[in-house]
C-alpha positions, 0 to 999 in steps of 0.5 A: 162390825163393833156392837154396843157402843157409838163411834161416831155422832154427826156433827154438821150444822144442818143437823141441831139436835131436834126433840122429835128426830125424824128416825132413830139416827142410828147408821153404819159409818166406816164399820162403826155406829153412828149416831145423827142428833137430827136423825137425818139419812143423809149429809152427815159430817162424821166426828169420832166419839170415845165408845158412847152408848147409844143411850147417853148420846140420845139423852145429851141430844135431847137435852141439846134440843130442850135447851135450844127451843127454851132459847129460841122461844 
């Protein structure tokens, strides 16, 4: 398994961004990290990313979550 860097981050809709994640939403996705902004176990829907740190996709999903609970109130 590659270490490091990120390969995939969960892109489905069940799964916004949240401020307070349930977990970590680090997992193993075809031999890979993978990363879920919701930090959800399950459901996920798997997109490729370029060898993101685990870093920067926790910080742009942070942020993604700051804005939207601005948005919504």
């Amino acid at each position: 398994m590659e270490t490091g860097t990120v390969g995939y981050i969960c892109t489905a809709a069940e799964h916004p961004a949240r401020s307070a994640p349930s977990g970590t939403g680090l997992t193993v996705n075809q031999g890979k990290w993978a990363f879920c902004p919701a930090g959800e176990t399950g459901g996920h829907l798997w997109s490729a990313v370029d060898g993101a740190s685990l870093d920067e996709l926790a910080r742009a999903a942070a942020t993604a979550a700051r804005a939207s609970e601005a948005a919504t109130g």
